[in-house]
C-alpha positions in Angstrom: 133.0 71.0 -0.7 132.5 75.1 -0.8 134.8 77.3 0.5 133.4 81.0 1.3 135.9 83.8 1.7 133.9 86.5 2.8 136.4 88.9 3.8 138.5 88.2 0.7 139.3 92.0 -0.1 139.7 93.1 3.0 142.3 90.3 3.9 143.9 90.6 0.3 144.6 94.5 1.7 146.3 93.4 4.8 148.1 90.6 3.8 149.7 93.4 0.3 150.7 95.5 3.5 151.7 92.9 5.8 153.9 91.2 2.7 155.3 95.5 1.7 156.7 95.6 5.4 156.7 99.3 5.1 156.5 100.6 9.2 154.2 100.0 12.0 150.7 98.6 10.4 148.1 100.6 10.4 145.1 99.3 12.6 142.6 101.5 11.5 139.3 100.1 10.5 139.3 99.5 6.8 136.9 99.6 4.1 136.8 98.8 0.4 134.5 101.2 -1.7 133.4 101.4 -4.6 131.2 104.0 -6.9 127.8 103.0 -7.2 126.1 105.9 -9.3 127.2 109.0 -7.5 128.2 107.7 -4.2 130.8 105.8 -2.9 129.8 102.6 -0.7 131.4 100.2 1.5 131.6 96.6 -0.2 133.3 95.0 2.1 134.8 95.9 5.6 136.8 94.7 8.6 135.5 93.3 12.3 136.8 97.2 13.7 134.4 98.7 11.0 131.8 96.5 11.6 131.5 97.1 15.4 132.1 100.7 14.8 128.7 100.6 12.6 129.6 100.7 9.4 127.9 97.9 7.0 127.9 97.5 3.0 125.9 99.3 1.0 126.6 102.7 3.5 127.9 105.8 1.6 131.8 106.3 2.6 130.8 109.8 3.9 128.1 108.5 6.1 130.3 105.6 7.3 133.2 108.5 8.5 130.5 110.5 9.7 130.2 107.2 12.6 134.2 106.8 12.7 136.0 109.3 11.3 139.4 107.5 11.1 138.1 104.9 8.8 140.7 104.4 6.2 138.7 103.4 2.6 140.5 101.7 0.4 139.1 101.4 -3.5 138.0 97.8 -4.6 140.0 95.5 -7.1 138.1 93.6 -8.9 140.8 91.7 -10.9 143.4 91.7 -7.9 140.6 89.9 -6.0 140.5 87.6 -8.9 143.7 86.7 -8.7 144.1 86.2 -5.1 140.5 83.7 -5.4 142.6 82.0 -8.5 145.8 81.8 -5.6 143.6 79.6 -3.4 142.3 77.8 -5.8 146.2 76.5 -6.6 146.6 76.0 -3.3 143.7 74.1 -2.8 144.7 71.3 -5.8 146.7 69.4 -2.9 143.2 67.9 -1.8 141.4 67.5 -4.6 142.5 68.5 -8.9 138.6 69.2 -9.2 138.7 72.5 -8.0 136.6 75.1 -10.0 135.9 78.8 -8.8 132.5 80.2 -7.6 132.9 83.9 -8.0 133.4 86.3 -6.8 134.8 84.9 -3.5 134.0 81.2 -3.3 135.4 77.9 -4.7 133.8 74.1 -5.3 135.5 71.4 -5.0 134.7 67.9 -6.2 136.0 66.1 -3.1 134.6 62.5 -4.0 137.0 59.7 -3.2 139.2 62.2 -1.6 138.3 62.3 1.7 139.7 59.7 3.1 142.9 60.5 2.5 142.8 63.6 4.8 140.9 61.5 7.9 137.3 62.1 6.6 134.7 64.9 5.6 134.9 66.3 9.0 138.3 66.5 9.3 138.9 67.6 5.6 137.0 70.8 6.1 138.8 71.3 9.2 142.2 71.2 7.7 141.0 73.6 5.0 139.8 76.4 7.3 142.8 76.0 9.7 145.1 75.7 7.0 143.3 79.0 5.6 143.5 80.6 8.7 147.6 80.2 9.1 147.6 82.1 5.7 145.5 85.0 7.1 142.5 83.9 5.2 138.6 83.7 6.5 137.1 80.5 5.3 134.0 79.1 5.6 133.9 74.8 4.4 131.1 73.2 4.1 130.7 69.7 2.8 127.1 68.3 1.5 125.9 65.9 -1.3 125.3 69.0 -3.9 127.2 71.7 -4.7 124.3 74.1 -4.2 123.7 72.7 -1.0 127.5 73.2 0.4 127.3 76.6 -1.1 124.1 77.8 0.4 125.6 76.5 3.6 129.0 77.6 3.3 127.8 81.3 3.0 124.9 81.3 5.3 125.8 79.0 8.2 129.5 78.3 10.1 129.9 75.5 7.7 130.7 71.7 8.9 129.7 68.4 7.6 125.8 67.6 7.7 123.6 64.1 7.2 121.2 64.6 4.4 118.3 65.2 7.0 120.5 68.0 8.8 121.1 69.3 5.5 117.3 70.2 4.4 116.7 71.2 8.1 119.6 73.7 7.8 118.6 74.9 4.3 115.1 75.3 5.2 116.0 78.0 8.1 118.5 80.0 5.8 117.2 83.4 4.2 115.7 83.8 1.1 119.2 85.6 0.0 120.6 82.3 -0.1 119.2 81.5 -3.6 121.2 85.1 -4.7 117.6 86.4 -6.3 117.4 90.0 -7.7 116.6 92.9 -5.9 113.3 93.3 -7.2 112.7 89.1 -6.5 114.0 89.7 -3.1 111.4 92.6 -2.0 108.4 90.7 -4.2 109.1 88.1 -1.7 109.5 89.9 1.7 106.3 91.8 0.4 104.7 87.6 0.1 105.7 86.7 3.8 108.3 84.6 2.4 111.3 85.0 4.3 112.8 81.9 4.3 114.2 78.7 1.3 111.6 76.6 3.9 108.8 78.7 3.4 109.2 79.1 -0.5 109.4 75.3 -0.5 106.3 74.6 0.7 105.1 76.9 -2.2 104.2 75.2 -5.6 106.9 75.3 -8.5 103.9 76.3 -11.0 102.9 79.4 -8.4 106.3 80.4 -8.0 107.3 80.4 -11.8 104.2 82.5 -12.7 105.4 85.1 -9.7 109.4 85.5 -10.0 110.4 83.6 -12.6 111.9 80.3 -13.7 115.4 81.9 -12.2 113.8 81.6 -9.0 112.8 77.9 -9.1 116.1 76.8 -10.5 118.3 78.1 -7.9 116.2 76.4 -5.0 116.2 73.2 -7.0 120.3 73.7 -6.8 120.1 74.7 -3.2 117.7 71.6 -2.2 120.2 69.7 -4.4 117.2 68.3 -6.7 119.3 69.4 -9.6 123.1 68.9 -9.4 125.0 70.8 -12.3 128.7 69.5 -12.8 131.8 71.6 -11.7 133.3 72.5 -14.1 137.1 72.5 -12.7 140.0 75.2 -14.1 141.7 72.2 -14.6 141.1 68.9 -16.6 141.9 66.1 -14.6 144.6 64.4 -14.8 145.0 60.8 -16.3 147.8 59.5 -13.7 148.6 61.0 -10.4 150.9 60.1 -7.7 152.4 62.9 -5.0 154.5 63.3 -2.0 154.0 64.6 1.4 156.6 65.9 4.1 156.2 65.5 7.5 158.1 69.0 8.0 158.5 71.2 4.6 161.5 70.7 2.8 164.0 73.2 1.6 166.9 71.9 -0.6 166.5 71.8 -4.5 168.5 68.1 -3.8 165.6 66.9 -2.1 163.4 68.4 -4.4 164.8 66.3 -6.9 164.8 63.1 -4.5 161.0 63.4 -4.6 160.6 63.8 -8.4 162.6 60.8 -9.0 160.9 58.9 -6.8 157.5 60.3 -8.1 158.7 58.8 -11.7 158.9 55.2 -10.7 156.1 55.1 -9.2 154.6 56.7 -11.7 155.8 54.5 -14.4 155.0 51.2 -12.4 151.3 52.8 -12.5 151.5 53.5 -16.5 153.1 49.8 -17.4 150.2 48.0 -15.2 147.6 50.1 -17.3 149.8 49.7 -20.9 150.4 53.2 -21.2 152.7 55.8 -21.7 152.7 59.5 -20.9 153.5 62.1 -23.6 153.0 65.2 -21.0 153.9 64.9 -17.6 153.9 68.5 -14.8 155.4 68.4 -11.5 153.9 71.1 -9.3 155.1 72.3 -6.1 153.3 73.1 -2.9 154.2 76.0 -0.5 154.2 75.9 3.2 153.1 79.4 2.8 150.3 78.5 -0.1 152.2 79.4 -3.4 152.2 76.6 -5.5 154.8 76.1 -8.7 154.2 74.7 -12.0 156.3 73.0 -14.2 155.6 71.4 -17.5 157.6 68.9 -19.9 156.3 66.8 -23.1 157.6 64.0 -25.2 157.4 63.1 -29.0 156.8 59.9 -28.6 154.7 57.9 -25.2 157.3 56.8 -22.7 158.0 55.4 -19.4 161.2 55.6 -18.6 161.4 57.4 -15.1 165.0 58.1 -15.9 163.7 60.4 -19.2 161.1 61.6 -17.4 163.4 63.1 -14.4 165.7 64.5 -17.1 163.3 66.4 -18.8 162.2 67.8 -15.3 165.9 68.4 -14.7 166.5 70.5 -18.1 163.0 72.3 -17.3 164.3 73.4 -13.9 167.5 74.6 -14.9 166.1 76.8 -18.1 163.8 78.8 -15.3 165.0 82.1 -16.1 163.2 82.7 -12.7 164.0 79.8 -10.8 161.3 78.3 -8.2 161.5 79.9 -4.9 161.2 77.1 -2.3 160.3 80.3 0.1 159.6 78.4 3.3 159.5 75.1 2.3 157.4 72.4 0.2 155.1 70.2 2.1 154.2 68.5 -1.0 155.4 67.7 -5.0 153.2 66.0 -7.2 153.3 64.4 -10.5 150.7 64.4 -13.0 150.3 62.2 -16.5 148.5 65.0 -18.4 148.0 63.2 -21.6 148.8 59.6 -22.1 148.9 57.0 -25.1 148.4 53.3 -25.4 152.0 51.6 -25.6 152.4 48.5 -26.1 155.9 46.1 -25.4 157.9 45.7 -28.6 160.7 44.5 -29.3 164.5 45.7 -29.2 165.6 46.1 -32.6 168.9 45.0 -33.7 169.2 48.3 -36.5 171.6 50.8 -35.7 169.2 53.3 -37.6 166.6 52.4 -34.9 168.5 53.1 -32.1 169.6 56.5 -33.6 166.3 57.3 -34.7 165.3 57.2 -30.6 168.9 59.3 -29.8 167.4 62.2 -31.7 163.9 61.8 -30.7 165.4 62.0 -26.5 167.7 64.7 -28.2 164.7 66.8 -29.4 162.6 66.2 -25.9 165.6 67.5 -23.8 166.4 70.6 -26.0 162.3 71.7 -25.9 162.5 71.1 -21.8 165.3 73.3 -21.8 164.1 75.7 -25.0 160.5 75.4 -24.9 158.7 73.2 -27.5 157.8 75.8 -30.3 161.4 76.8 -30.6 162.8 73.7 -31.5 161.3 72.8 -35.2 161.5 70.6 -38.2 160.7 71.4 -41.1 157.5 69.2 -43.0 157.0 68.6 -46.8 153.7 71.0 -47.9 151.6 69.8 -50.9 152.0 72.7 -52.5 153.4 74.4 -55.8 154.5 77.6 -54.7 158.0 77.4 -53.3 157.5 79.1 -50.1 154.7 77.4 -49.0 156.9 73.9 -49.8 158.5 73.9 -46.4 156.7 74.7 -43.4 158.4 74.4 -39.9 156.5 72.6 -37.1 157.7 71.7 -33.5 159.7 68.6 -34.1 157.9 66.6 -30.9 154.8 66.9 -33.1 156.7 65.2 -36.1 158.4 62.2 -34.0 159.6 60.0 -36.7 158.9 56.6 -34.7 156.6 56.0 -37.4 152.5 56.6 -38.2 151.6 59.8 -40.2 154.6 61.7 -38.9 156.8 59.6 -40.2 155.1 59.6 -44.0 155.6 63.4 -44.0 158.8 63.2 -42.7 159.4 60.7 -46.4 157.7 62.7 -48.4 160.7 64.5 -49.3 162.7 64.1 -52.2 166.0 62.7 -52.0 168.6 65.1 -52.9 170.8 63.9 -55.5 174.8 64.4 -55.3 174.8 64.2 -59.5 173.4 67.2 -60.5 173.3 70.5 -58.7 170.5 71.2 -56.7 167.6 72.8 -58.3 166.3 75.2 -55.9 168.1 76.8 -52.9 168.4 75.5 -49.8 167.4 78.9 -47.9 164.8 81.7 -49.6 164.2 85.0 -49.2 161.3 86.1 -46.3 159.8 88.0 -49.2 160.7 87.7 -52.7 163.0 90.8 -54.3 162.2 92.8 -57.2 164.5 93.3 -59.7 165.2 95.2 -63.2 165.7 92.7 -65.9 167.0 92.9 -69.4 165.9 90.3 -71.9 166.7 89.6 -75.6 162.6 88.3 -76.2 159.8 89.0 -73.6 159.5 85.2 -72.5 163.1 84.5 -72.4 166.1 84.5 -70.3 167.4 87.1 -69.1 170.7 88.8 -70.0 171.6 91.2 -67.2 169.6 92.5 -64.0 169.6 95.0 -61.4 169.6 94.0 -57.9 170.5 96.4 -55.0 171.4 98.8 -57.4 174.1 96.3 -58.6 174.6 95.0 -62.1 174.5 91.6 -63.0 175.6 90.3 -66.5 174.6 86.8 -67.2 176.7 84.1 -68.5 174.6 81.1 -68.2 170.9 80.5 -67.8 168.8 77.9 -67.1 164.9 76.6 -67.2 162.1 78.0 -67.5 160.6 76.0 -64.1 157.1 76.9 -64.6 155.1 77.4 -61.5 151.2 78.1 -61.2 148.7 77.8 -58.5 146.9 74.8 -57.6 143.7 74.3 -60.2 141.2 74.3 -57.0 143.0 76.9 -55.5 141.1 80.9 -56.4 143.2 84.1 -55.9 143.1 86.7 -58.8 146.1 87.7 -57.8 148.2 85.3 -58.2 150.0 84.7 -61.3 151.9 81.9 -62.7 155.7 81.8 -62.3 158.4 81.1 -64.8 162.1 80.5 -63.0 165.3 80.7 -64.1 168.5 79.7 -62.6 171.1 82.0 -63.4 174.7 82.6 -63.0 176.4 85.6 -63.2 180.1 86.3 -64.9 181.7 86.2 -61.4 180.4 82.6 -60.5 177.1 83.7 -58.5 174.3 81.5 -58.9 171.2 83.4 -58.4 166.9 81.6 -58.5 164.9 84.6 -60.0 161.8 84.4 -61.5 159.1 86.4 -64.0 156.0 87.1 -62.2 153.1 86.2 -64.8 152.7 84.9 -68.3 153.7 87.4 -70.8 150.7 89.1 -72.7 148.3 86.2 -71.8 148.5 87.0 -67.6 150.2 90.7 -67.4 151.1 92.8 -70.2 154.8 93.8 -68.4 155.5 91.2 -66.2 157.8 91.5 -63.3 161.1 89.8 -62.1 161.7 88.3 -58.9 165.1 87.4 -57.2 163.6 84.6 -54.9 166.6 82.8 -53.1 170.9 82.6 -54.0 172.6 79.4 -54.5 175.7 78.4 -52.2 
């Protein structure tokens, strides 16, 4: 199916000032312009300025030298853009294969859809009326190809053909169906060749040599003898299942009715096909054509409908701008984004397993509510340099039900409640110079300077030496010897001495690097 907006800007203008609400509208024919070299011209324009004789491509000046009231109005390339991208939402609720055909068209991959909406016919009916409602000019046409429904979408009133009404159809249309350069386009008026049936009758070979492969291409695309895929702004969902009101709802309690409905049936679909979901996004359609997405993910592939609609729940309530229900939904769907084979197991009898899957619920409902990159854990690195030891992850990506996860998650040591720990807990951002006083060059120090405050030490311990890995090459860095230190009042401080004395640096430099307790 191809949708064709041709009055796009110009209805993207009215609806701005129709939405503002600022006085009477103004019913003056309107124009969008834009410079072209020195000039401005008329890119797009309204009914009014088209009977008044305006046309695109005419210099503004020329244009208001014919209707002197016309109001111009500059073109928006980007706020265009958006408003395409706006219909394309909209349009998901018949189809998630929608991609858009620039710079005021969208495709959409309507196989197997269809029939939910009555047929073809009556599909791209409900798209143009529904269209229309919102203000919007659409032209929908349906046909085996995409270049097919797009040549006809732009250059007929649309509709539904047979495959023998299509070539009749595309064999009539202009030669400016095919989109061919300007200097293409005159070679080809200058040929006699006004038409896509005329240039068909031509031979591929003859028109290569002429205008270029370009040309041959895009009639194979509009003849549909070559079919490229859409490419959708969306990937397709693995599991979908919506809802659809007879009259649009308004209530957030009703709202929530839907999802929780939408999650069984959802999860009867995932246990018949031995699956669970580890991504799941509820959108929500607008009477009026705004449509609402919302996003939740899980550490671990589940099922449970009763997780899955309080994980919608905590994502609902976090909205620091909460989803306007404006004048109504008409439809909420629910779509498996990423799923993961899971297979029946059974209830273990260990405590630790059950609390294993309390915090692993624990962490889902607190990245609903906090957003997944803010709630982290903190995994083992196989490194020597302390700061690099640790390195903080988003704990759904770490679930510790087991697998590689899980063998990180192990990989750290245990702490020992014997001895005192050996490195603190928490270290600096960036390691802090310090002055440092030393009986011999390689030893212990005996006092240092840090924040212009004096330290004298009364006990000292190590050196921990500390180099970079052998297959690791930075000039730069030196190898570390540190010290755990405690001053006369009782403060435990992890310093260390940048570089080997002599052999790396010939006056190395001291580090405070983290405090202890």
């Amino acid at each position: 199916m191809a949708v064709a907006l041709p009055n796009l800007p110009v209805e993207r203008v009215r609806r701005r000032e129709r939405a503002a609400g600022s006085g009477a509208p103004d019913d003056r024919p309107l124009v969008i312009v834009e410079r072209q070299g020195a000039a401005l011209r008329i890119v797009a324009l309204d009914a009014a300025a088209e009977a008044a004789g305006a046309r695109p491509g005419l210099p503004l000046t020329e244009a208001r030298a014919i209707r002197p009231d016309l109001r111009a109005v500059p073109a928006d390339a980007a706020a265009d853009h958006a408003m395409l991208t706006a219909v394309a939402d909209w349009c998901d609720r018949y189809t998630p294969l929608v991609a858009l055909d620039p710079p005021h068209g969208l495709l959409l991959d309507v196989a197997g859809c269809a029939h939910f909406f009555g047929g073809e016919a009556a599909m791209a009916q409900d798209v143009a009326q529904a269209l229309a409602r919102q203000g919007l000019t659409a032209r929908v046409s349906v046909a085996g190809g995409a270049g097919v429904a797009r040549a006809l979408a732009w250059f007929t009133p649309g509709g539904v053909a047979t495959p023998e009404e299509e070539r009749a159809r595309l064999a009539a249309l202009p030669v400016a169906a095919l989109g061919p350069a300007e200097a293409v386009r005159t070679g080809l008026a200058r040929a006699g060749l006004t038409t896509l049936g005329q240039l068909a009758a031509r031979g591929r070979g003859e028109l290569a040599a002429r205008f270029g492969f370009g040309l041959v291409a895009a009639l194979d695309q509009a003849f549909g003898r070559v079919d490229p895929p859409i490419s959708p702004r969306r990937p397709a969902p693995a599991r979908m299942i919506e809802r659809r009101f007879p009259e649009p709802v308004l209530t957030q309690d009703a709202v929530v009715a839907a999802c929780r409905a939408l999650a069984g049936a959802l999860a009867g679909r995932l246990e018949a096909a031995g699956e669970g979901v580890t991504r799941v996004e509820a959108a929500f359609f607008r009477a009026d054509g705004k449509v609402s997405r919302i996003s939740v993910a899980t550490g671990r592939p589940t099922r449970d409908p009763d997780m899955l609609l309080r994980l919608l729940r905590e994502r609902l309530d976090a909205l620091a701008d909460p989803i306007d229900p404006g004048f109504g939904f008409d439809l909420v769907r629910l779509s498996a984004l990423a799923v993961e084979p899971l297979a029946p197991e059974a209830v273990s009898l260990d405590p630790g397993a059950a609390e294993e899957g309390a915090v692993a619920e624990l962490v889902d409902r607190l990245a609903a509510r906090h957003g997944r990159r803010r709630v982290l854990r903190f995994l083992a690195g196989d490194v020597h340099r302390p700061e690099g030891e640790a390195r903080a992850r988003p704990a759904q990506a770490m679930s510790t039900g087991g697998g590689r996860s899980a063998a990180r998650a192990a990989s750290w040591p245990a702490p020992s409640v014997a001895e005192p720990p050996r490195r603190p807990l928490r270290l600096f951002a960036d390691p802090e110079p310090i002055e440092v006083l030393a009986e011999v060059p390689d030893g212990p120090p005996i006092r240092f300077l840090w924040r212009r405050v004096a330290h004298a030490v009364a006990r000292a311990e190590g050196p921990e030496r500390i180099a970079l890995e052998w297959w690791r090459r930075d000039p730069g860095a030196l190898t570390r010897d540190y010290f755990r230190v405690e001053d006369a009042e009782g403060a435990r401080f992890w310093l260390y001495r940048d570089g080997l004395y002599v052999c790396e640096a010939e006056h190395p430099r001291w580090f405070l690097h983290g405090l202890f307790g």
